[in-house]
Each structure stands twice: as C-alpha cells, then as structure tokens.
TORMI-503905 format. One line per 5 residues: their letters; for each residue x, y, z of N, C-alpha, C, O. Coordinates in nm, 3 decimals. Layout:
// TORMI-503905
a) X:Y:Z:X:Y:Z:X:Y:Z:X:Y:Z; ... .
This chain:
// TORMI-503905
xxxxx) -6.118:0.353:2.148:-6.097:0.217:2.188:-6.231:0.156:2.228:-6.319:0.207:2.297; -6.224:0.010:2.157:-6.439:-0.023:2.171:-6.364:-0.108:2.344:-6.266:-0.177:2.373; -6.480:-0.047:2.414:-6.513:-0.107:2.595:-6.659:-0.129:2.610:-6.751:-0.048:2.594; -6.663:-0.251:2.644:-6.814:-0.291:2.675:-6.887:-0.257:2.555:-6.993:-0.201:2.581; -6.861:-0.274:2.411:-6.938:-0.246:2.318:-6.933:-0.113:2.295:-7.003:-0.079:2.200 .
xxxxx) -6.861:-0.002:2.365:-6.844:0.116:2.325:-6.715:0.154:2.228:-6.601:0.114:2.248; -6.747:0.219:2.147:-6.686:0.300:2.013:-6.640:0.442:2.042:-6.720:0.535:2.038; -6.521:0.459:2.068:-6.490:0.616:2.078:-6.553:0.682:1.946:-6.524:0.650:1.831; -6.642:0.780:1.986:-6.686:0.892:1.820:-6.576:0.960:1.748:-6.556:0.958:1.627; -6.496:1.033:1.854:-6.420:1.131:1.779:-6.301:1.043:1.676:-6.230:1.114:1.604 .
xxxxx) -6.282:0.897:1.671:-6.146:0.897:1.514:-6.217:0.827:1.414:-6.189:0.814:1.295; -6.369:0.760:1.516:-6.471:0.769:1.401:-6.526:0.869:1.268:-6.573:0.836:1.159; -6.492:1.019:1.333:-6.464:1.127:1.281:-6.381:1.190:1.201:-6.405:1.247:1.095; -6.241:1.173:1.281:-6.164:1.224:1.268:-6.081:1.158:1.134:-6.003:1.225:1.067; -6.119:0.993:1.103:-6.016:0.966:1.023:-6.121:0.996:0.861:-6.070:0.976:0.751 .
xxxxx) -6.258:1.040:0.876:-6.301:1.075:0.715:-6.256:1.221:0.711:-6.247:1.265:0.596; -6.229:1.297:0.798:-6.173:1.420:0.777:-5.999:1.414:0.762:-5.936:1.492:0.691; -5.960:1.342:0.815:-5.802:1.292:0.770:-5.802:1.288:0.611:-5.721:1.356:0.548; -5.905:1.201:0.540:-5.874:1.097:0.431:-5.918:1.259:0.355:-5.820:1.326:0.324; -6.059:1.324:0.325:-6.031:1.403:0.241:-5.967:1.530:0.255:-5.954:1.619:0.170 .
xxxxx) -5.912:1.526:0.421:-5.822:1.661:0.371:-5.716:1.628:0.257:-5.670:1.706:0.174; -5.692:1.509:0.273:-5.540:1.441:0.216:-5.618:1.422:0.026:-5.554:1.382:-0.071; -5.727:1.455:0.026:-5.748:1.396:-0.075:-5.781:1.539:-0.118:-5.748:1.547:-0.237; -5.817:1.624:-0.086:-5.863:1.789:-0.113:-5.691:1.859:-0.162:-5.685:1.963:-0.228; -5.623:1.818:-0.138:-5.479:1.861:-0.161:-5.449:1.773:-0.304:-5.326:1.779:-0.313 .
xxxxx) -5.493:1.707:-0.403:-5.484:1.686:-0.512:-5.584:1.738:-0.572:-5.591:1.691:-0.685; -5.686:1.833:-0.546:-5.820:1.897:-0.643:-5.749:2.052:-0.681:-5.644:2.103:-0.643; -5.818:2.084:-0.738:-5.778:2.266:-0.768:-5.839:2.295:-0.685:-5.953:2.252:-0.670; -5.761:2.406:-0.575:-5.808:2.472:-0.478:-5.843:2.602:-0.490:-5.924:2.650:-0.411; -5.780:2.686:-0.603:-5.823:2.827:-0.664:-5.881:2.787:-0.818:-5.881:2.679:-0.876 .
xxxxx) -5.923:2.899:-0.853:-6.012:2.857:-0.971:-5.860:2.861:-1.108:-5.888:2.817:-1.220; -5.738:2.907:-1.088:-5.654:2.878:-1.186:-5.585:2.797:-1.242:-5.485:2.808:-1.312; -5.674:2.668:-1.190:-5.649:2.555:-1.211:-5.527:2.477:-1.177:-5.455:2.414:-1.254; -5.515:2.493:-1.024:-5.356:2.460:-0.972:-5.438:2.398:-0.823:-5.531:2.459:-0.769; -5.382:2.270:-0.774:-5.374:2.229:-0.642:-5.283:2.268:-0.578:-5.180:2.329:-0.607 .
xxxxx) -5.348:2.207:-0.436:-5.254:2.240:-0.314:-5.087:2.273:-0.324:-5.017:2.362:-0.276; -5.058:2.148:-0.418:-4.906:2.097:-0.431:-4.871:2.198:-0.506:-4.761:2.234:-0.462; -4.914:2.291:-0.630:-4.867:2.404:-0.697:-4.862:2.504:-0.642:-4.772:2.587:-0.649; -4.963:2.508:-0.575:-4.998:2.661:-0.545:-4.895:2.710:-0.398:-4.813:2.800:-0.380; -4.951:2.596:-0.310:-4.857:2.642:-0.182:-4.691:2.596:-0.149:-4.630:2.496:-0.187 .
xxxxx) -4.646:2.715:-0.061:-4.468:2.717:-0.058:-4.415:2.558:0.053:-4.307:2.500:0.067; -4.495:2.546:0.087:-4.465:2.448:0.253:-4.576:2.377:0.280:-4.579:2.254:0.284; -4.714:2.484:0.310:-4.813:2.455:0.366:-4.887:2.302:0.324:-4.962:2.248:0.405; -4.855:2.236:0.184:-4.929:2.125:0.178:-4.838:2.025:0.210:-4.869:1.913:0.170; -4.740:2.036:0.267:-4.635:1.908:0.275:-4.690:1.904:0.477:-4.707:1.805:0.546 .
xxxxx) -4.702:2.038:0.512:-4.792:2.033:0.691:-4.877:1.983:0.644:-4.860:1.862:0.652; -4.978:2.011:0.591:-5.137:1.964:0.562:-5.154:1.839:0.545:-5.240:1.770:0.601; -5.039:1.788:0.436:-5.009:1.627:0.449:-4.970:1.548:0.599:-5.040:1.465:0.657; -4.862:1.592:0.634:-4.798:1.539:0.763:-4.903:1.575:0.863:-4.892:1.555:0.984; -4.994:1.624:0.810:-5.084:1.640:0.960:-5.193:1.534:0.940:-5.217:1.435:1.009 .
xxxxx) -5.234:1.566:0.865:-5.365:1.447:0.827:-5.285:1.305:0.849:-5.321:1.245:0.951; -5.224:1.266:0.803:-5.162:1.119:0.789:-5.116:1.110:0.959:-5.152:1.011:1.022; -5.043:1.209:1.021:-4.998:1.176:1.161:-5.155:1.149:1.286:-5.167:1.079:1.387; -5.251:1.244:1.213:-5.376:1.199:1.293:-5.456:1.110:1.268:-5.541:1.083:1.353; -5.452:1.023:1.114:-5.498:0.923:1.133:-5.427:0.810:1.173:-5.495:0.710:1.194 .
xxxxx) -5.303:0.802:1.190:-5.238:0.731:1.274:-5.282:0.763:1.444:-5.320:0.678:1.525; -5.270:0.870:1.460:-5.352:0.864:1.598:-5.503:0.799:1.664:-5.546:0.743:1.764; -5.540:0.844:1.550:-5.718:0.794:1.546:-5.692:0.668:1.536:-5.757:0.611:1.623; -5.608:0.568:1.454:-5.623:0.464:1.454:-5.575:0.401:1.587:-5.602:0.283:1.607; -5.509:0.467:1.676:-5.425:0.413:1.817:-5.565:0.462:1.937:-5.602:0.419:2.046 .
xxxxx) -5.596:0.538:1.873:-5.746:0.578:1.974:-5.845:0.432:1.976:-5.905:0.370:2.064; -5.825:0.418:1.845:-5.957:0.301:1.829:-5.875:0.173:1.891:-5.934:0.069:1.921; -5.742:0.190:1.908:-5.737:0.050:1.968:-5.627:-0.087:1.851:-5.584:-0.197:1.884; -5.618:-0.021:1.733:-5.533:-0.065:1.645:-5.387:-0.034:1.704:-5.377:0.067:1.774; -5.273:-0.111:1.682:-5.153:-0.144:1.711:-5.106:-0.056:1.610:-5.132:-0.082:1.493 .
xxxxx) -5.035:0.052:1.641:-5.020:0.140:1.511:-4.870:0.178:1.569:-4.862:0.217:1.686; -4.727:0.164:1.471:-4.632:0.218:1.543:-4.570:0.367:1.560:-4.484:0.413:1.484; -4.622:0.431:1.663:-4.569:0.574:1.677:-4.741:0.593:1.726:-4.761:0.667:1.822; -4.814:0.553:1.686:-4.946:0.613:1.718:-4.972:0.639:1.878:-5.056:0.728:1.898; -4.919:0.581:1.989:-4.901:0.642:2.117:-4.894:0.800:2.118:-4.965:0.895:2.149 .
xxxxx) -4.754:0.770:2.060:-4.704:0.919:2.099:-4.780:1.017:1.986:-4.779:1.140:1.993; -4.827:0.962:1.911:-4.889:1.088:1.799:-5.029:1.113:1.845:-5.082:1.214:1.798; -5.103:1.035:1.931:-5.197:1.016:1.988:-5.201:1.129:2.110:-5.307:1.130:2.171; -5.126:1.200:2.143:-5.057:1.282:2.226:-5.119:1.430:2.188:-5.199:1.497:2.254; -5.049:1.464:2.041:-5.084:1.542:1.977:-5.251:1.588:1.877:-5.291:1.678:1.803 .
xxxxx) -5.296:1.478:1.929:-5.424:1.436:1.855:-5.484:1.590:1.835:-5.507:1.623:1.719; -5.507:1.671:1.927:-5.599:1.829:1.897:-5.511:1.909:1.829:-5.548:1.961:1.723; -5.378:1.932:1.881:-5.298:2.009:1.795:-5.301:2.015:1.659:-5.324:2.111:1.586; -5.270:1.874:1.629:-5.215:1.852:1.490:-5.398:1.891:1.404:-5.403:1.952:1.297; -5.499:1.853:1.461:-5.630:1.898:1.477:-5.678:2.006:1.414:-5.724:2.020:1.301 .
xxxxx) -5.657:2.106:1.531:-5.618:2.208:1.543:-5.563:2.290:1.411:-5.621:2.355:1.324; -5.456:2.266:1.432:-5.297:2.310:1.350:-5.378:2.321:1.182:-5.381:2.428:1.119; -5.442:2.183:1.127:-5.490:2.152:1.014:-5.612:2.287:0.973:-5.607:2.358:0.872; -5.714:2.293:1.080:-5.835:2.395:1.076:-5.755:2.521:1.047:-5.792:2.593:0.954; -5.631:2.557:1.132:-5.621:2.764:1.153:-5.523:2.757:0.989:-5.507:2.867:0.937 .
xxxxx) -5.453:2.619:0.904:-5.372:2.637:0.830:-5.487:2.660:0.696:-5.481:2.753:0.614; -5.594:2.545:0.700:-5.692:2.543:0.575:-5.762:2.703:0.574:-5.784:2.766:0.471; -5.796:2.758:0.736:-5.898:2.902:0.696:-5.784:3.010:0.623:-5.808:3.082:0.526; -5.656:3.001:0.695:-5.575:3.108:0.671:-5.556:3.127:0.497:-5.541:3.239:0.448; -5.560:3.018:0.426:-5.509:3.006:0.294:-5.681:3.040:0.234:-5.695:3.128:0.149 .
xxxxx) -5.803:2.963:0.286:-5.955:3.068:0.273:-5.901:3.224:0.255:-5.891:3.294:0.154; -5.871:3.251:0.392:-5.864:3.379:0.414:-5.770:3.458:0.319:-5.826:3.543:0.250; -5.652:3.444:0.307:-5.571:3.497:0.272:-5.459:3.402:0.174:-5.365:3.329:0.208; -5.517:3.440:0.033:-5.431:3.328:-0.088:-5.337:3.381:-0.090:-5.299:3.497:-0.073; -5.269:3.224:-0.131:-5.114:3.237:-0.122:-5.071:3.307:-0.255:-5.141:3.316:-0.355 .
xxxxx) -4.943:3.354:-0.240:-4.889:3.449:-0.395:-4.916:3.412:-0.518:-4.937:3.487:-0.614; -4.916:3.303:-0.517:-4.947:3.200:-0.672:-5.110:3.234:-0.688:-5.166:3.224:-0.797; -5.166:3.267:-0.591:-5.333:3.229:-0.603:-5.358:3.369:-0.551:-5.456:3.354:-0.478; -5.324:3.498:-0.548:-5.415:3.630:-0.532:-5.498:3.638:-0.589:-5.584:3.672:-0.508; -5.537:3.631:-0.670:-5.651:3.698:-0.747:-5.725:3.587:-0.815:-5.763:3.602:-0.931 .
xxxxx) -5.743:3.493:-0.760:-5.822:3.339:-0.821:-5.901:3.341:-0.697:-5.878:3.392:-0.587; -6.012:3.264:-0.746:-6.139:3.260:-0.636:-6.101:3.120:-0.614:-6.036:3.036:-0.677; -6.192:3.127:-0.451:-6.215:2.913:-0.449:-6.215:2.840:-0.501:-6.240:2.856:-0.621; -6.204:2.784:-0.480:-6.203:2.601:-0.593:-6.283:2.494:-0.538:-6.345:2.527:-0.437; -6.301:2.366:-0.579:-6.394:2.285:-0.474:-6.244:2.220:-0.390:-6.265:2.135:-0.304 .
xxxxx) -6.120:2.255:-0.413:-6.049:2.163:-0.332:-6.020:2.237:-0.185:-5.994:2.165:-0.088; -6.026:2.403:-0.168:-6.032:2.482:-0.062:-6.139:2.415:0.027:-6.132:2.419:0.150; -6.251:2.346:-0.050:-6.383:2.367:0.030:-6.365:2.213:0.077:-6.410:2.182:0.188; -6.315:2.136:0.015:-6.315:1.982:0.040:-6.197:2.009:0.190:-6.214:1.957:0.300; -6.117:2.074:0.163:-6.036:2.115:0.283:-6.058:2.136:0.401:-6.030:2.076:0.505 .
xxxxx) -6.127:2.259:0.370:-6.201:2.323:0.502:-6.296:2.167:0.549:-6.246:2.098:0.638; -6.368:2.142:0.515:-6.467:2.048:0.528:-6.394:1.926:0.614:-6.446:1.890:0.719; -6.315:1.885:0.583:-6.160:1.786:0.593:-6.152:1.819:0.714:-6.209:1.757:0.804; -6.055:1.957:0.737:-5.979:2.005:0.833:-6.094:2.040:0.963:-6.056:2.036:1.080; -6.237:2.076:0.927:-6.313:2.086:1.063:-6.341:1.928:1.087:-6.289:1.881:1.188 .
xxxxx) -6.389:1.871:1.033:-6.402:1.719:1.069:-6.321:1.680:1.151:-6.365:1.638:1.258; -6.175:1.680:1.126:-6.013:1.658:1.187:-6.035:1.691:1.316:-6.058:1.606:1.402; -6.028:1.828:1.341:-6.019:1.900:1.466:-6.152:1.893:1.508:-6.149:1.951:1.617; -6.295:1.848:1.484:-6.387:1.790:1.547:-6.388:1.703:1.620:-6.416:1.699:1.740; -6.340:1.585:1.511:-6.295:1.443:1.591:-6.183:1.456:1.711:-6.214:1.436:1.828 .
xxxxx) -6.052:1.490:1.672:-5.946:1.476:1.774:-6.059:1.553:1.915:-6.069:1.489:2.020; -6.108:1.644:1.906:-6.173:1.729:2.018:-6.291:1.635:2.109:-6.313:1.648:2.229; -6.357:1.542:2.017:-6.436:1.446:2.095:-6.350:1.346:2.120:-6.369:1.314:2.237; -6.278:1.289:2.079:-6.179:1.205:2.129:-6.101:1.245:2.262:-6.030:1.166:2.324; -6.118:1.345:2.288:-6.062:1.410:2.413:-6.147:1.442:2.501:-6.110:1.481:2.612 .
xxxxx) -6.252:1.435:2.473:-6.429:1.436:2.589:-6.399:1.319:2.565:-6.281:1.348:2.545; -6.401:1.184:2.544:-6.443:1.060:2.576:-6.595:1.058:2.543:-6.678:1.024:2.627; -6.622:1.090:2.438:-6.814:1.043:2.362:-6.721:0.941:2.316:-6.604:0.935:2.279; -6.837:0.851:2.335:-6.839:0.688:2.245:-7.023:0.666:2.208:-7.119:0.733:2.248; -7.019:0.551:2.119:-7.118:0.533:2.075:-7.089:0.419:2.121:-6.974:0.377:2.116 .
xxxxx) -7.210:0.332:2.187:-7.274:0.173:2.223:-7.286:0.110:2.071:-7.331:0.171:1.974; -7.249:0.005:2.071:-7.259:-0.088:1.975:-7.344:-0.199:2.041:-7.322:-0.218:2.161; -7.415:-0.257:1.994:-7.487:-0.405:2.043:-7.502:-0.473:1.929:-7.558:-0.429:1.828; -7.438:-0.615:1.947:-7.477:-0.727:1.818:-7.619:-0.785:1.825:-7.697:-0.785:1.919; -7.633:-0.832:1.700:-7.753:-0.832:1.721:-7.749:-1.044:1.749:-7.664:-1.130:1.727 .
xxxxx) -7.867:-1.044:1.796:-7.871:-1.195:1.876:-7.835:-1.196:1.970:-7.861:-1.303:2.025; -7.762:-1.104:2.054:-7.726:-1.067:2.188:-7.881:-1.014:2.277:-7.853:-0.900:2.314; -7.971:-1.035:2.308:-8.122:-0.995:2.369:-8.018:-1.013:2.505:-7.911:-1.075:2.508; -8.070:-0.956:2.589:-8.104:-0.964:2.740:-8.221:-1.001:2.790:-8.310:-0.930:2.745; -8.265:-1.098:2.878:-8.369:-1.096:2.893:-8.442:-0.990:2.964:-8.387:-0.958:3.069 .
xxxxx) -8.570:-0.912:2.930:-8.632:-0.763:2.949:-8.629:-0.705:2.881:-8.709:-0.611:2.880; -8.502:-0.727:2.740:-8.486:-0.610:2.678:-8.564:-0.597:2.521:-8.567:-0.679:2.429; -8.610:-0.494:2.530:-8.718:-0.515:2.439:-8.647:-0.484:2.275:-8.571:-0.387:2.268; -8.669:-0.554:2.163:-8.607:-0.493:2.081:-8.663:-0.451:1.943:-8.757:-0.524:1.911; -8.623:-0.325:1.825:-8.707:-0.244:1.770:-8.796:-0.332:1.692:-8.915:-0.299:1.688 .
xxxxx) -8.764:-0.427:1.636:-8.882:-0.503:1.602:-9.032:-0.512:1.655:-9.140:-0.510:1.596; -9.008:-0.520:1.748:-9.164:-0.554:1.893:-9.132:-0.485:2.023:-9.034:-0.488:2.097; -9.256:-0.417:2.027:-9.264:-0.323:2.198:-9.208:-0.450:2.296:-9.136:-0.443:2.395; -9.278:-0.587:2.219:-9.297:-0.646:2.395:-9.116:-0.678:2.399:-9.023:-0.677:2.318; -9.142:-0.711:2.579:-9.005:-0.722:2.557:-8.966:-0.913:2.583:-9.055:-0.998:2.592 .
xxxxx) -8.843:-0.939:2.590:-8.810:-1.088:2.522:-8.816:-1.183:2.694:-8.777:-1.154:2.807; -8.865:-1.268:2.652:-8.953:-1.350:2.793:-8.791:-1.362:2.848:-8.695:-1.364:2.771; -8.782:-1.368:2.991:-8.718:-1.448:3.060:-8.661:-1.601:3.003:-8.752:-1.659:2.945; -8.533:-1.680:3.006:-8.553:-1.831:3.014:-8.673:-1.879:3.073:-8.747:-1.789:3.111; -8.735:-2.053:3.100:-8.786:-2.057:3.197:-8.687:-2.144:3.307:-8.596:-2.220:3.273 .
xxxxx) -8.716:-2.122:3.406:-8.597:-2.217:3.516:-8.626:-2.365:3.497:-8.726:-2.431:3.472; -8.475:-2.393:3.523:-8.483:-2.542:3.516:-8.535:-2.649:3.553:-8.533:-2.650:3.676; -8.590:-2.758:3.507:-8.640:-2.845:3.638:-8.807:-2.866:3.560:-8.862:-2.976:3.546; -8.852:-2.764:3.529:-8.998:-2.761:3.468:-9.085:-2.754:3.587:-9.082:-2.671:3.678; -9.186:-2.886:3.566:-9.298:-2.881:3.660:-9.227:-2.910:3.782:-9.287:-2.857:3.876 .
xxxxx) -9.136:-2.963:3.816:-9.021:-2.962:3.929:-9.043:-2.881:4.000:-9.085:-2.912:4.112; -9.021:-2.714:3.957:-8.957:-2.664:3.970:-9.096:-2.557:4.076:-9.064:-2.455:4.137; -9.194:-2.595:4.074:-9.292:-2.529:4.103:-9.403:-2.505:3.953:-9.525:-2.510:3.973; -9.369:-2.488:3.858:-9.472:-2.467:3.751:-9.538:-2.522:3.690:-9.472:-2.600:3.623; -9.679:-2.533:3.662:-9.760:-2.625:3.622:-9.729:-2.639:3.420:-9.708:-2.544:3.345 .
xxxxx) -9.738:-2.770:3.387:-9.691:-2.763:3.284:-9.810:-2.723:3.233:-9.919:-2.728:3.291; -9.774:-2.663:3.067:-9.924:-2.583:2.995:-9.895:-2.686:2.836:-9.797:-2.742:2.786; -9.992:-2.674:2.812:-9.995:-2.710:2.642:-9.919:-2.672:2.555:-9.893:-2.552:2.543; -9.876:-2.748:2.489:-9.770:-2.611:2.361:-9.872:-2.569:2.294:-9.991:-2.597:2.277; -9.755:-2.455:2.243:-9.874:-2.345:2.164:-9.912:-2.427:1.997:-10.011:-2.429:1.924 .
xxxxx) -9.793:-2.479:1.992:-9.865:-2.557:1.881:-9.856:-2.712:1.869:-9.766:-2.765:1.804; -9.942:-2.773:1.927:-10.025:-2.908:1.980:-9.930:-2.984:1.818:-9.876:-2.910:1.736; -9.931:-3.136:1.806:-9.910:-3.190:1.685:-10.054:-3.217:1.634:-10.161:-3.188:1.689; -10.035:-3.269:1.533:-10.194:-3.254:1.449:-10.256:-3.386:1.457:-10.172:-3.471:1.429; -10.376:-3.438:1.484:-10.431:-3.540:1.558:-10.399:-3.671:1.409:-10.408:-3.628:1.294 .
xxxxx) -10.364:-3.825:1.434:-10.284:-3.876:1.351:-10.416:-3.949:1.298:-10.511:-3.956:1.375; -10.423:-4.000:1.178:-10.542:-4.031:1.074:-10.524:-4.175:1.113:-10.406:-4.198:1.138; -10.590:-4.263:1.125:-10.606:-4.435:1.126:-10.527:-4.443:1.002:-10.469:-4.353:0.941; -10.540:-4.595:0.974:-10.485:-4.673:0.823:-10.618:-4.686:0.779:-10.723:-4.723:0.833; -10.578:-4.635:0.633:-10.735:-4.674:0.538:-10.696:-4.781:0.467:-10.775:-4.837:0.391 .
C-alpha cells in the first residue's frame, strides 16, 4: 500500500513471480514434451489456484480494491510458501508421467516463479517499501541528481521590505538602440 510516497516491495515482487509461475505451467516442464497440465495428477490446478489467489493478494497489499483479496491477503506466505515446497518437490522428485525425462525450461520458469512468489509475500510481511518521489516535487535544500548544489530556498515576501537589499537581475535587458 503506497504511504507518504512509499511502495510496499514485496507484491511488487510477488505479482512477476505470480504471472510466470502461471505462465511456466503452459511450457514443457520435462524434456518429453508435456506441460504442467499433462504431466501432473492435481498439482497444476494448486499451482494455478495459488499463483492467481496471491496475486489477488498482492494486489490488496498494494492498495487495489480487490474482492476476497482481504482475506487472501491473510494467506499471503502460505500460499507463498505452499507454491516454492510444490515447484522443488516435482524438481526433486518427477511425477509418474515424467520419471525418466530431464528438466525442461518450464520446471525452471517455475522454480524461478515460485521463489519470486514466496520472496515477495515474505517482504510483504517485513513491511520493506521503496520511496517514490515525483519529479517537480524539490524541497527546498534538497539537492537533486542533476546538480550537487542544492535548490535555493523561496525568497520571503515583501522583497526589499522585507529586510533585503534589492540586487540586479542576472540577466539585465539589453540597452535599447535610438531611431535611425
């Protein structure tokens, strides 16, 4: 949720690891040329319902009106969680359809997915945010990457009023020519 220009990190995270776990479950995940949806008994219909229920969360983190995202927002590490120990286990140990087939790039888009997931939900639960500042917003003092110096004060109102001696502008008008 953005506060004072702050950005929670973790569904900043969490929802590009949502999108390609969800998207790693249509690639071939063993080399026998079969995805998620062929190969596994259950496990990609969780893998689905998990990714999609945490970016609904992530999106209720950030502050979007999302319905159910409260309460799924709840579950944010679990379901996290849940995604990482389901993607290593099927690493670890292929399912019956897939014994004897090696990796695929969709295992790896997974894994990749599923730590992102359970990265994000996990900083989302430390409270890291990232500062945002627009730009044209200066403070006066605050110096910005353009130039060391930093950005003058207003000057107070009133002028020579005010106590200050008036000075020349810095750029005078240009002295005016007679009529020829």
């Amino acid at each position: 949720m953005e506060r004072d220009g702050r950005v929670d990190a973790g569904p900043l995270i969490a929802i590009p690891g949502a999108v390609l776990l969800l998207v790693s479950l249509f690639v071939d995940w063993y080399e026998l040329g079969a995805n998620a949806w062929e190969v596994f008994e259950v496990w990609d219909v969780v893998l689905a319902a998990s990714a999609l229920a945490c970016l609904l969360a992530a999106a209720d983190r950030l502050g979007l009106a999302i319905p159910g995202g409260r309460a799924l927002s709840r579950w944010f590490i679990a379901l996290g969680v849940l995604s990482l120990v389901i993607v290593l286990s099927q690493a670890i140990n292929h399912p019956p359809a897939a014994l004897e087939a090696d990796a695929d790039t969709g295992l790896w888009l997974g894994l990749g997915g599923a730590a992102l997931l359970a990265l994000g939900a996990v900083l989302s639960t430390a409270r890291i945010s990232l500062e945002v500042e627009g730009r044209g917003a200066a403070r006066p003092g605050a110096t910005s990457p353009a130039s060391p110096d930093p950005v003058p004060p207003p000057p107070p109102a009133g002028g020579a009023a005010a106590g200050r001696e008036e000075t020349a502008p810095l750029n005078p008008p240009a002295p005016r020519e007679g009529p020829r």
